[in-house]
Structure formats: C-alpha cells, structure tokens
C-alpha positions as CSV (number, residue, x, y, z in Angstrom):
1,X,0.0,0.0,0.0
2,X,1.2,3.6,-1.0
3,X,1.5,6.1,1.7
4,X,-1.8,8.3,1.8
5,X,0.7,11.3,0.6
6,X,1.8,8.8,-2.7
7,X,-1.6,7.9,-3.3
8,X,-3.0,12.0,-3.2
9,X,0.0,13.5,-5.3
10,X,-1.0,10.7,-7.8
11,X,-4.2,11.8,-7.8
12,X,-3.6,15.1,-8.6
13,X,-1.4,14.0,-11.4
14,X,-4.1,12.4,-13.1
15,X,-6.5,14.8,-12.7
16,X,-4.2,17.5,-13.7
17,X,-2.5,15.8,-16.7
18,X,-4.2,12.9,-18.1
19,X,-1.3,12.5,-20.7
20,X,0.7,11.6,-17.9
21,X,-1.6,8.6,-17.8
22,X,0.9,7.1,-21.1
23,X,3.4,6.9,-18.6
24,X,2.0,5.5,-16.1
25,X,0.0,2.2,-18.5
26,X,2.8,0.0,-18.5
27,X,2.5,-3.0,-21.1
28,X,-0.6,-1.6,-22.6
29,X,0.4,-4.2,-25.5
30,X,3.9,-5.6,-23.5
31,X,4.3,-9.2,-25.3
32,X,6.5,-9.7,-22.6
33,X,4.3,-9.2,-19.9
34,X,1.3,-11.4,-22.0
35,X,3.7,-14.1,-22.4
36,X,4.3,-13.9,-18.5
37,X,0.9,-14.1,-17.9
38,X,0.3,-17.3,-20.2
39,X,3.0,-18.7,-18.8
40,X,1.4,-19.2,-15.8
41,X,-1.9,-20.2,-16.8
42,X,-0.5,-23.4,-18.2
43,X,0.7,-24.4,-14.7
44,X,-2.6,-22.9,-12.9
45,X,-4.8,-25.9,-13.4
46,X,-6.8,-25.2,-10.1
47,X,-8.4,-22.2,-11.8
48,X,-8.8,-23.7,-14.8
49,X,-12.3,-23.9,-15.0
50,X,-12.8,-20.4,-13.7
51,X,-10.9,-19.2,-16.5
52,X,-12.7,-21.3,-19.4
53,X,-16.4,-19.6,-17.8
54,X,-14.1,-16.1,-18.0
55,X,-13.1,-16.6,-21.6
56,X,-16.5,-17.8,-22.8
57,X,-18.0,-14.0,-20.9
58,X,-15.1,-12.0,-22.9
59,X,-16.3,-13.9,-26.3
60,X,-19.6,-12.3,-25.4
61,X,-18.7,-9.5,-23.9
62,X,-16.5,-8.8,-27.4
63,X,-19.7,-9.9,-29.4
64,X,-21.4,-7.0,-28.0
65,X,-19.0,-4.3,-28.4
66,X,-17.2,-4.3,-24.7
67,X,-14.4,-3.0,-27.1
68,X,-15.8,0.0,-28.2
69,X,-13.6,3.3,-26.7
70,X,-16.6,4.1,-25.1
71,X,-16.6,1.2,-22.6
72,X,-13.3,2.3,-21.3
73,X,-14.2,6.1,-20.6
74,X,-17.1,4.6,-18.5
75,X,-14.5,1.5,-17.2
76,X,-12.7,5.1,-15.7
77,X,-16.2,6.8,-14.8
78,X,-17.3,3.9,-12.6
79,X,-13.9,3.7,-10.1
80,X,-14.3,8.0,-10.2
81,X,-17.9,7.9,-9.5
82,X,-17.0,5.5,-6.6
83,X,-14.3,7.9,-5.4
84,X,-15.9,10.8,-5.6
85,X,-19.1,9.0,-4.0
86,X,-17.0,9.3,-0.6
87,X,-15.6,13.0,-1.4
88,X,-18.3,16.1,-0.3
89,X,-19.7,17.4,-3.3
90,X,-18.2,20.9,-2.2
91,X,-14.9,19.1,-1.6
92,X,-15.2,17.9,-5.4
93,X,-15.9,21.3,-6.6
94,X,-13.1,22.8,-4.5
95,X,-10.4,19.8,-6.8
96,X,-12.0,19.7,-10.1
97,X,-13.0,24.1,-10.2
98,X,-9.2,24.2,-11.0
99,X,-9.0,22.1,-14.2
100,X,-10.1,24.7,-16.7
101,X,-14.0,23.8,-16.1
102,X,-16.6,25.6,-13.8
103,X,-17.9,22.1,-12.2
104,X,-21.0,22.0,-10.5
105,X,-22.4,18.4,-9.3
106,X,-20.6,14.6,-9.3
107,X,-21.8,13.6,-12.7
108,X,-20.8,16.6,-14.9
109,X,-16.8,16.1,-13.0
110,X,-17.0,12.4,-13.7
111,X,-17.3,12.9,-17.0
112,X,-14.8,15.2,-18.1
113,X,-12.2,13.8,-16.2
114,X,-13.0,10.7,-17.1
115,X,-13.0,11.5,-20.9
116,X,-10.0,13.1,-21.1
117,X,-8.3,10.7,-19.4
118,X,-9.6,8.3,-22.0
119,X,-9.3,10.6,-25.3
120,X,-5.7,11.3,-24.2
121,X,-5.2,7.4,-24.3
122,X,-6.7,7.2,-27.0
123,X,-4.9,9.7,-29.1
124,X,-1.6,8.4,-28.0
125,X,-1.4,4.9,-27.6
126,X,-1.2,2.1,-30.5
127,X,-4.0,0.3,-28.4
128,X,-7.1,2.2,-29.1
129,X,-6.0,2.5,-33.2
130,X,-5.3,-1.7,-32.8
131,X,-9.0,-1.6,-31.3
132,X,-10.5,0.9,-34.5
133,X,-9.6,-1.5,-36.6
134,X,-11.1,-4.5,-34.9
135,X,-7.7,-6.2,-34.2
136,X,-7.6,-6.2,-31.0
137,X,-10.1,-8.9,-30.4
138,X,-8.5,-11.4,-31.9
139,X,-5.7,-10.4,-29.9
140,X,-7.8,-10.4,-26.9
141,X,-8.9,-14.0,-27.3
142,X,-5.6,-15.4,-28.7
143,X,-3.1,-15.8,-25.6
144,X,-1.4,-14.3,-22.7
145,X,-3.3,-10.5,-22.9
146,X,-6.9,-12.8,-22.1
147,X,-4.9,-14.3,-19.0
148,X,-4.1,-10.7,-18.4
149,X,-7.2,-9.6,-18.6
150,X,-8.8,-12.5,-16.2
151,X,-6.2,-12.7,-13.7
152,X,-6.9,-9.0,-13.0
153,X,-10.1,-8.9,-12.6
154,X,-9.6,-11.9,-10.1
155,X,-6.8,-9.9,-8.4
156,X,-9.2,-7.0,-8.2
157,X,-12.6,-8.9,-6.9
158,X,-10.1,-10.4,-4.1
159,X,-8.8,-7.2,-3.3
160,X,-11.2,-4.7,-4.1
161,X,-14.8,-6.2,-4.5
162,X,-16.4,-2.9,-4.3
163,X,-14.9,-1.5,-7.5
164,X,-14.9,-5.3,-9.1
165,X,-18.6,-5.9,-8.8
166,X,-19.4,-2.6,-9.6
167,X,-17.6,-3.0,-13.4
168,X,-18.7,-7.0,-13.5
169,X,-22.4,-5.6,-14.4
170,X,-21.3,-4.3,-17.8
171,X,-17.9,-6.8,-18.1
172,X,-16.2,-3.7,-17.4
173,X,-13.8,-5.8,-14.9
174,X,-12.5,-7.3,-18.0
175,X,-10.9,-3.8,-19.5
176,X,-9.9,-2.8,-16.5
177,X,-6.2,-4.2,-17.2
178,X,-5.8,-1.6,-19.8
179,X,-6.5,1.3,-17.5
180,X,-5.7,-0.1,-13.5
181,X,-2.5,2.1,-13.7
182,X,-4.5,5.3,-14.1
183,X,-6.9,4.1,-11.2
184,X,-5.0,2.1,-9.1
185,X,-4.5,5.1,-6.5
186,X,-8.4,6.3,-7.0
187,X,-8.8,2.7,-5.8
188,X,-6.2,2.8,-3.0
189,X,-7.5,5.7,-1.3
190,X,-10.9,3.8,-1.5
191,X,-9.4,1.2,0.4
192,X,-7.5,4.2,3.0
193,X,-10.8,5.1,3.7
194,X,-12.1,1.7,4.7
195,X,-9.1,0.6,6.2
196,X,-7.7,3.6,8.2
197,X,-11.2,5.6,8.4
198,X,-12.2,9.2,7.2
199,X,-9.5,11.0,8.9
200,X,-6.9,9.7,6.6
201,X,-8.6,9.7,3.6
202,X,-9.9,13.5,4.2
203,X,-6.2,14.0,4.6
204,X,-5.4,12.6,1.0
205,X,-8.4,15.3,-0.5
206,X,-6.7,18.1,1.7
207,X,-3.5,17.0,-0.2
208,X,-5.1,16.4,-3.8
209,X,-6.8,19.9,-3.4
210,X,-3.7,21.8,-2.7
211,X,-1.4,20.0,-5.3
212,X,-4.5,20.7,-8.0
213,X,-4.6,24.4,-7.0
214,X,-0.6,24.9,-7.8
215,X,-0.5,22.6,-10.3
C-alpha cells in the first residue's frame, strides 16, 4: 500500500495531466508481460475452469461491443464515481473548479475527467487505433493479454470487491487491465478510507486539493 501522501500526489497528477496517464499504463500491449501471464496459466490448473467460464464472458462481452472506446471512458467513470461518492460534493468542486472547467455536481466532473483521461489514451497509444480497426479482439482472445485480462479482474474482486462488482455488471472488470494504472490510486485511497477511516482519507483530498490548485 502507498502512503496516503503517494496515493494524493498521484491523484492530482491524473486529474491535472491525463497524458501523464501514457506513462503510467505500463504494457498496454507488452508481449512480454502477456507471455508472462500465459506462462502461468498453463501451470494454474486449479483455476482452470474459472478461466474457461471467464473466456466464454469476454467472447460475449467482445460480441457486443465491450471493445468499443466508449466502454473504457465509463470503465474510468465507474472507479471516479465511486471515489468521488465518498468526497463532499463541495470538496469535489473545491479539486475539479481548477482544471479549466466551472464544475457543479458529481456527474458533470465524472465525466470530463473521465473522458479526457480516456481521449488522451486514445490519441496516443497504438492500443485504441489496434481496437478501430477491430484487431484487438482477436488479440484479446488469442493468448497471454486474455490471461491478463482474467487474472486482474480476479486480483481485483479479491482485493477490491467494491470496485470489481461494480464493473462486472457491464464486463467492465474485464478492461480494466488496460487502465488499473490510471486508477489504481483512485482505488487505494478507497481502500484508505475503509481501512484507516475518514481521517486519513480527508487528509489525501486536503493534499489532492492543494497539489491541484498549484498545479
């Protein structure tokens, strides 16, 4: 686990600079890391069976257009709505006012956060061309990037169920391996918050407000 102070400066980066978000989506396409990954699903037999129902949801999932870029803008606007669910409106006004936007209300910050996070991935990574021209998929289904894909949504129901159930009603859990850099401290303050109580976790907006408002 980060240190609340990590976990609010990262924040703020993301909020600030969502093209700092290439930086941080390590092995968006890494063979490397795929290979890894189906490395170790030959030698995991005990979740075999989990993983054939997993792959048989992604084929459908896939079918009906979970690929489509906008899945993973609302992928990113579930984990924000469940952040911001904990942060006072007047509290999300105070960080998101200093943007470039005049914010009022949850909803309207969600969503322009959450889209430029995902146009700026979009216009800069290989992935999301790979996915415009209906590559991907095939990709997808072939080898180690669905192990990816499945092993971190398991990771993520184990450790965060909260966030993992609430993307498994659209099979957004099974995107989320593409974007879990960009939210993996959204998610980590989350579990501050139920782990270390309010106190802390107002302590990590006090910090994400200041570094937004000099940033």
């Amino acid at each position: 686990m980060s240190t609340y102070i990590d976990i609010a400066k990262r924040i703020a980066e993301v909020i600030l600079s969502p093209d700092s978000v290439i930086g941080l989506t390590y092995g968006v396409l890494s063979v490397p890391l795929d290979l890894g990954y189906l490395a170790y699903s030959y030698f995991d037999t005990d979740s075999q069976f989990i993983r054939e129902t997993e792959r048989i949801r992604m084929v459908n999932a896939i079918r009906f257009g979970i690929l489509q870029n906008d899945n993973f803008v609302k992928t990113i606007e579930t984990v924000l709505d469940k952040f911001n669910s904990y942060v006072p409106e007047t509290r999300q006004n105070g960080i998101y006012a200093n943007i470039g936007f005049s914010i009022i209300g949850r909803a309207v910050a969600n969503s322009i956060v959450s889209r430029k996070i995902a146009v700026s991935i979009a216009q800069r990574t290989s992935l999301m061309i790979t996915l415009r021209g209906g590559i991907i998929g095939n990709i997808l289904l072939a080898g180690g990037m669905a192990e990816r894909s499945i092993y971190t949504s398991q990771r993520l129901e184990s450790s965060d169920p909260e966030i993992y159930y609430a993307l498994r009603q659209h099979d957004y859990d099974l995107l989320f391996f593409l974007v879990e850099p960009a939210l993996e401290p959204f998610i980590e303050a989350i579990k501050v918050r139920r782990t270390q109580g309010s106190t802390v976790f107002n302590q990590i907006l006090d910090i994400i407000e200041n570094e937004v408002s000099n940033g």
